[in-house]
N, C-alpha and C positions, 0 to 999 in steps of 0.2 A: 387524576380522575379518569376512569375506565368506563364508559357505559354501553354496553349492548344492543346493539340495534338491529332490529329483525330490517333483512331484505332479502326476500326470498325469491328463487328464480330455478328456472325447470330446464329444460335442456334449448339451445340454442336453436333460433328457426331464422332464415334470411327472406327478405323482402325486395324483390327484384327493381323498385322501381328506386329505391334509396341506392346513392353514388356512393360505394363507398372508398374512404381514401387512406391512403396510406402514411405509417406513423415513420420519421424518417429519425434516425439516430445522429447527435452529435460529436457528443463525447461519454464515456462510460468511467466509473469506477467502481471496483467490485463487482456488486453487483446491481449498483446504481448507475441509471441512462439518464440523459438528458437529451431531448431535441425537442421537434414540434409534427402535428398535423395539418399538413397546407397553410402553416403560421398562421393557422385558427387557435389551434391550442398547443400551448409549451407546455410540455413535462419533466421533469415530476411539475404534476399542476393539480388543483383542484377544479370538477365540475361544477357548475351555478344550477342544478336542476331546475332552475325556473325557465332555463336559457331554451328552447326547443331545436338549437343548433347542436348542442351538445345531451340533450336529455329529454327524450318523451316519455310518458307513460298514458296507460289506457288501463281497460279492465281486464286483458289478458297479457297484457307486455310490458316491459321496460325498453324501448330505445336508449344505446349508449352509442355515438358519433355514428348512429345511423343502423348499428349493429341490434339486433333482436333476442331479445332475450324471453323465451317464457313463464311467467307468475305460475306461482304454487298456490294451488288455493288451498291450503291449511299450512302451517310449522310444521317444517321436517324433524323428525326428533334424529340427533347424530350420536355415532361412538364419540366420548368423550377424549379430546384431543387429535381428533381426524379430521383433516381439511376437506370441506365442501366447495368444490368449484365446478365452474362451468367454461368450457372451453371455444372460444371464438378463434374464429382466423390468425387475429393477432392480437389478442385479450384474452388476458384469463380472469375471469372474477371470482376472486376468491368471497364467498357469500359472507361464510361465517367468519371472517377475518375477526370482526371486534367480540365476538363468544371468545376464540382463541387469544386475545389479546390479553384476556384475565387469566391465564394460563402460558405465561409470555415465552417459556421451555417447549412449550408444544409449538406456540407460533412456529418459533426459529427453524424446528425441527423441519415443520409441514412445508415453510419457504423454502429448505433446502431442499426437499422430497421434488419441489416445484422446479428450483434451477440444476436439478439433476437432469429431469425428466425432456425438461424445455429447452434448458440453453437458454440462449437469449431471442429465441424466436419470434415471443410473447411479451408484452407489455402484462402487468401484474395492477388490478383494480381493486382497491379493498375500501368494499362500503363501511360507512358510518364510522370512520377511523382517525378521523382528520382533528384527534387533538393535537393543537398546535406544538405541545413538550415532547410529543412522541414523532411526530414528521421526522425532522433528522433523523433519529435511528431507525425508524422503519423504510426512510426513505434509503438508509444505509443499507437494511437488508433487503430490500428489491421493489419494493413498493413504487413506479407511479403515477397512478391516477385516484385521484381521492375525491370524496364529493360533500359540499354541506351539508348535510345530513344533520352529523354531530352538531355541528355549530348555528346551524337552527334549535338545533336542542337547548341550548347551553343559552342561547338566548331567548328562548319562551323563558327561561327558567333565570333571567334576568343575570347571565355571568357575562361578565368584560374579561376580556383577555387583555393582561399585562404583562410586561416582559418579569414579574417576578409571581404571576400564577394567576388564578381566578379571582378576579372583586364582583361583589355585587353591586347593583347599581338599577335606579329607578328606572331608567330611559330604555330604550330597546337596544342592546348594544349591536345590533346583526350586523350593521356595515361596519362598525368599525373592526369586528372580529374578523369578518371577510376580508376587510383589507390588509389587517395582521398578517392575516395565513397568506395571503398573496403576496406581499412583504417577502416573510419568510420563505416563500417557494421560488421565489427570485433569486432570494440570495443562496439559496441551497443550490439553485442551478448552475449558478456560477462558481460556487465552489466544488462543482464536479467537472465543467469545464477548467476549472485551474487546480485541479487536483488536490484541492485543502479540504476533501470534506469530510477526513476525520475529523482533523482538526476542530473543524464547524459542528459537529457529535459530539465529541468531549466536553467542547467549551458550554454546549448547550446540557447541557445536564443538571434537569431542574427536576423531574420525576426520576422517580425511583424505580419506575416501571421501564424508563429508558434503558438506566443502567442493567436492568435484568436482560431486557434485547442484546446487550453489547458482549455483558459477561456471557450469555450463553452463546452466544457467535463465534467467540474469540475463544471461549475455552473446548466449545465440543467440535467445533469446524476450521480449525488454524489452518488447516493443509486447504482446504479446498477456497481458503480466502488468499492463502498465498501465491495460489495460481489466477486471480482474477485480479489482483489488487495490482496498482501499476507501478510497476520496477523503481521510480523514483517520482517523489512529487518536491515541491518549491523548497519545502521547509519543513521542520517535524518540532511543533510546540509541545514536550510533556508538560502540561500542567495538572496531569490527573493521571492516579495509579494504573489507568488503563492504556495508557500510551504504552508502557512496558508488554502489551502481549498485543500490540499493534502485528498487522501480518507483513509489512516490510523490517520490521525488529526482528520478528519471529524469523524471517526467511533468512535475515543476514547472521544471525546467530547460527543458524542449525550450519550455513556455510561454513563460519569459521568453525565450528565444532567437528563437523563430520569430514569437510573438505582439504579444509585450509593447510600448505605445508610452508613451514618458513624457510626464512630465506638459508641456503647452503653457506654453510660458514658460520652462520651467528649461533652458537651453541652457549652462551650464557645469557639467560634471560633477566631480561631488568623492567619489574613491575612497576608503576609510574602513574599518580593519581591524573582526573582529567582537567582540562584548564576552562573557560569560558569562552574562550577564543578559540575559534577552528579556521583551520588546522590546528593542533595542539602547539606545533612548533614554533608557530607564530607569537605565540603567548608571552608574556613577561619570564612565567613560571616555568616554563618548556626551556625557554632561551636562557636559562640560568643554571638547569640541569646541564644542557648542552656543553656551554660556558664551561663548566665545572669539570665535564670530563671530557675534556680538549684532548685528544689524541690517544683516546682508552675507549674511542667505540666502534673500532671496526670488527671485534666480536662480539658485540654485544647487539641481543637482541632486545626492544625497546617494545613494551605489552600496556598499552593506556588502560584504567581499570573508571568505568564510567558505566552511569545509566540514564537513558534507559537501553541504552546499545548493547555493554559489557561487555567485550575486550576489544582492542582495536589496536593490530597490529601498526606501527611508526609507519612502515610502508604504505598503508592501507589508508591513513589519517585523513585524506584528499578524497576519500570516495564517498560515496552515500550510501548509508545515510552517518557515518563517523563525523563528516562536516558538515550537517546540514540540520544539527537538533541543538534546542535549547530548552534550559532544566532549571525550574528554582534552585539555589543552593541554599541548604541551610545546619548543613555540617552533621545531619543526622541520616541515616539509612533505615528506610523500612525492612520489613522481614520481608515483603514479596520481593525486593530489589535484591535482601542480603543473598536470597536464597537463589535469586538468577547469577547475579555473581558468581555465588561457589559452584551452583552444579555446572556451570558453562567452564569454569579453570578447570576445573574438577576432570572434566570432558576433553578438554584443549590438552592437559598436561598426559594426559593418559598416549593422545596419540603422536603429542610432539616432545619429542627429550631434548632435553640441557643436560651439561656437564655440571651448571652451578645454576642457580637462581636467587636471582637479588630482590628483598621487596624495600623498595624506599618508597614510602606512605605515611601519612597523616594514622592520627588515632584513631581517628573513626573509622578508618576500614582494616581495620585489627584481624576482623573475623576473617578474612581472605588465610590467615594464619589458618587457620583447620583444615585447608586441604592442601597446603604445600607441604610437600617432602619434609621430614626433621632435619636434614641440613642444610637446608634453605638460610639464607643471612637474611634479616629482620631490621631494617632502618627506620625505625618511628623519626621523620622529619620533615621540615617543609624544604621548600625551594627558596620561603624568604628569610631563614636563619642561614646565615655563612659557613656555622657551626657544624650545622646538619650536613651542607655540601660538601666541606673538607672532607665530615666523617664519610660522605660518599662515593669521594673521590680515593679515599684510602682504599674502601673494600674493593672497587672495583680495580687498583693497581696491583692489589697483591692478589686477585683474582685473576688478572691476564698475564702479569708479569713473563712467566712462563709459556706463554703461548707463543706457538709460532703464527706468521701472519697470514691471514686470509689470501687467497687468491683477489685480487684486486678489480674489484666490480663497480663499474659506475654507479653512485646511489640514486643516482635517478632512471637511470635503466634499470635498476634492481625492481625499484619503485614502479616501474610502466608494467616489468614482466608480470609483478605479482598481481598489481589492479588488475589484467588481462586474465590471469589462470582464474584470479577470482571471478573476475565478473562470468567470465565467459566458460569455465571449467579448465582442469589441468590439460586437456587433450591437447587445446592450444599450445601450450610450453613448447612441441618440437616443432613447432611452425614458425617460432619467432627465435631460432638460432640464427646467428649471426647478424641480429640485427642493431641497430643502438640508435643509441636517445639523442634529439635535437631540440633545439628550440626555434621555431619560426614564427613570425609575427606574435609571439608573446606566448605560442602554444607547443606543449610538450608533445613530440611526436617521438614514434618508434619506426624506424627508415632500414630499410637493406636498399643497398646499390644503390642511391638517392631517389629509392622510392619509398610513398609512404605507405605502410600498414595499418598502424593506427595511430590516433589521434586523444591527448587527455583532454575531455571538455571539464574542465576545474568549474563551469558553472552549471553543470549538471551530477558533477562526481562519478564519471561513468569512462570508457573510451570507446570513443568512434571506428568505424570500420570504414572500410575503401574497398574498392573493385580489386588492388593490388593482395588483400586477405583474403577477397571471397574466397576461392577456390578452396581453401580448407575448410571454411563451414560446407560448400558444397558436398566436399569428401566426407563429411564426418556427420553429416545431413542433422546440422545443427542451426536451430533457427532461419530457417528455409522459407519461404511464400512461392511455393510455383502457380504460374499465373498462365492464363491462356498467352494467344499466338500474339502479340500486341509490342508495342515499347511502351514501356512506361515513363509518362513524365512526371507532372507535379504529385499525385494524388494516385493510387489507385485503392479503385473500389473493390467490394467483396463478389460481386456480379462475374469481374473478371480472375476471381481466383479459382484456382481447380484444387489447392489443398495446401496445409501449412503447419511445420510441424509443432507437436504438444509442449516444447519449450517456450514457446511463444506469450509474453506478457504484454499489456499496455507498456509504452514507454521502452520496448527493446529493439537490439538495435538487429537489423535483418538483412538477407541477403536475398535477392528477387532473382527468381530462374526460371526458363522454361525449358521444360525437354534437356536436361542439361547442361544451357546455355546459362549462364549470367546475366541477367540484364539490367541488375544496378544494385546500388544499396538503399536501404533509408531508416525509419525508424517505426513501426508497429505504433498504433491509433484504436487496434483492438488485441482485445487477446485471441489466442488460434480460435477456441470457440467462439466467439464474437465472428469472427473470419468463416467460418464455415455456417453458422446459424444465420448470415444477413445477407440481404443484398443490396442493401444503403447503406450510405455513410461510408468515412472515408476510413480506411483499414491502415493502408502502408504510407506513408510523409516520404517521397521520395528523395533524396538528398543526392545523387549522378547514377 
């Protein structure tokens, strides 16, 4: 249900004698914030207009947290799909939000026009918008402050909100809607502070009007979500055809597509359906390919073919999001998956060559056949027929037979170098000669001279940096926060940064400098714009 609601407002005017306070940030995704004002009000939140803390009105004004807004005394007529707003301090209220909501390609468009223009300077107010099926995704696209409005409406007109849409109903349902959507704005905050709130969008999709905010996010602004969205979150539940153009899918794809080079050495490639269990190798089904070609894989390159990820280099299996998604299985392939599949091999095999290519696969992913090579070898089998193995272990011996053998690389230093070039780019590669892999207190590290450089955190799927690497991010002014004249300890804020470079995501990992000094590592809380647009809330997690 989409309803219209005039609130109309003229250019902003301030009132000297009203305090006003400031909106402090906690944690961000995308382009959803979460914190509070003077823990009066939590955002994303809804206003009580009846409240005169949060909402006055007169015959010439609207107060919003004390901020002045001028009335229009007639309807403004507008260009159809153009954003009308009014710009405060630290508000922007978008008027005609719920006009635009019936045209939900224009919304998407006019919000991103807004986080071009703004950054995150501004808190984003959209009257009369607060139905409770559309919250999560508008709160997704940048939305929050919301106000009863609608839900005064929805109850003159006798509608109860239920978690499976509107009932009618005799009684007055206002408080119990109210407290829905408070409900709701709870649990959405927390799922920004714990970075599930895709997740909590997808799973909520109950309007149709939702999914039209998401597809047109996802399919016309991929790039500009992939720079705001945070590098790794807990978990990644596909339960719905949208998870597959999710923007941390989308970033780790164009990776392996444009970036990724495999490892030296392994020139036959051996395609490999995926398991439930992550790591893959861990799995019944992995441990019996393995099993199976006992001392026939040190040229063989090992390509996991899965979605909603699609491909996943053996090395690479430990990182995120390769181990950190789960997927209904039901033995069938849609055409949006089949077709991410092909054009991403399609893409990988272009830039990376074999001498031979193996597919041992199940039936249902047949179609992966239309873009490999015609002499490519074709094994329709599983991992739990014996039959299938033998036949797998045949092709791959009379495939190596002849080979002379690889230069002798530790697989788990293989494994560290590659997570590093990936996560962090190939520039790293000449920075990590001569170094090799340990294991200490249960954790894979990469050591020169008994020091460490990096570190694998397997419960993030990422690697950690040390003061012993800075110096080549420094050099190659890679994921940078130069901070004023200070030491940093636990926390630093954005008040104290002087600039940070455009690599810069939630959730990545950084190196703190000033004046070309190092002054530690930690891990980014905001992304570089976040960083440069604030001056609350806490930026950089400092780790030494």
């Amino acid at each position: 249900m989409v309803i219209a609601i005039d609130f109309i407002y003229c250019s902003a005017m301030w009132r000297k004698d009203w305090k006003l306070k400031m909106f402090v940030d906690k944690a961000f995704f995308c382009y959803s914030r979460t914190g509070s004002l003077d823990s009066l009000f939590d955002y994303p939140g809804i206003i009580d207009t009846t409240d005169k803390s949060f909402f006055k009105s007169n015959a010439e004004s609207n107060f919003i947290f004390g901020r002045e807004i001028k009335k229009y005394s007639k309807r403004s007529y507008l260009e159809p799909g153009s954003a009308d707003i009014v710009e405060l301090d630290d508000i922007i209220v978008f008027r005609n939000a719920s006009y635009l909501l019936q045209h939900s390609s224009a919304l998407v468009d006019e919000m991103m026009k807004i986080h071009s223009r703004y950054g995150y300077r501004k808190l984003i107010y959209g009257p009369g918008i607060s139905d409770p099926f559309l919250i999560p995704s508008l709160v997704y696209l940048g939305f929050s402050i919301f106000d009863d409005i609608l839900l005064r409406k929805l109850s003159i007109d006798h509608y109860k909100i239920t978690p499976f849409g509107y009932a009618r109903t005799e009684a007055d349902p206002f408080d119990a809607n109210l407290n829905y959507v408070n409900e709701e704005m709870l649990t959405i905050r927390r799922a920004i502070e714990n970075r599930t709130l895709r997740e909590l969008v997808e799973k909520y999709i109950i309007s149709g009007k939702s999914i039209e905010i998401i597809r047109n996010l996802d399919n016309k602004y991929s790039d500009k979500q992939i720079s705001a969205f945070p590098r790794v979150t807990p978990f990644i539940r596909a339960n719905e055809m949208l998870s597959i153009y999710r923007p941390d899918l989308l970033q780790y794809r164009k990776k392996i597509t444009n970036n990724y080079v495999k490892p030296e050495g392994r020139d036959i490639l051996l395609l490999l359906p995926c398991s439930a269990r992550k790591p893959y190798s861990t799995s019944r089904s992995h441990q019996r390919i393995i099993e199976a070609l006992s001392g026939l894989r040190e040229n063989l390159h090992e390509l996991i073919v899965t979605s909603p990820v699609g491909l996943v280099p053996r090395e690479l299996e430990g990182i995120y999001p390769a181990a950190f998604y789960d997927i209904p299985v039901i033995g069938q392939w849609f055409e949006d998956e089949k077709k991410m599949i092909s054009t991403m091999l399609k893409s990988y095999l272009e830039r990376n060559k074999y001498d031979q290519i193996i597919a041992f696969l199940p039936e249902d992913l047949l179609f992966v056949k239309e873009v490999l090579p015609e002499d490519s070898i074709f094994i329709e089998g599983r991992s739990g027929r014996q039959s299938d193995l033998s036949k797998l272990r045949e092709v791959v011996s009379g495939v190596t037979k002849d080979r002379s053998r690889r230069r002798h690389l530790n697989e788990r230093h293989e494994e560290l170098l590659s997570v590093a070039m990936f996560q962090f780019g190939n520039w790293i590669g000449p920075y990590l000669e001569g170094t090799r892999a340990i294991k200490s207190y249960n954790q894979d590290m990469l050591t020169r001279a008994g020091k460490v450089c990096l570190v694998f955190n397997r419960s993030q799927g990422k690697e950690t940096i040390t003061r012993e690497i800075a110096p080549a991010f420094l050099e190659n002014t890679r994921f940078l926060v130069e901070i004023d004249d200070f030491k940093p300890t636990a926390n630093i804020y954005p008040v104290g940064i002087l600039s940070s470079t455009d690599d810069i995501g939630i959730e990545d990992e950084v190196v703190v400098v000033h004046n070309g000094e190092i002054r530690g590592v930690g891990v980014s809380k905001m992304s570089s714009v976040a960083m440069r647009d604030l001056k609350k809330g806490v930026a950089v997690k400092m780790r030494n």
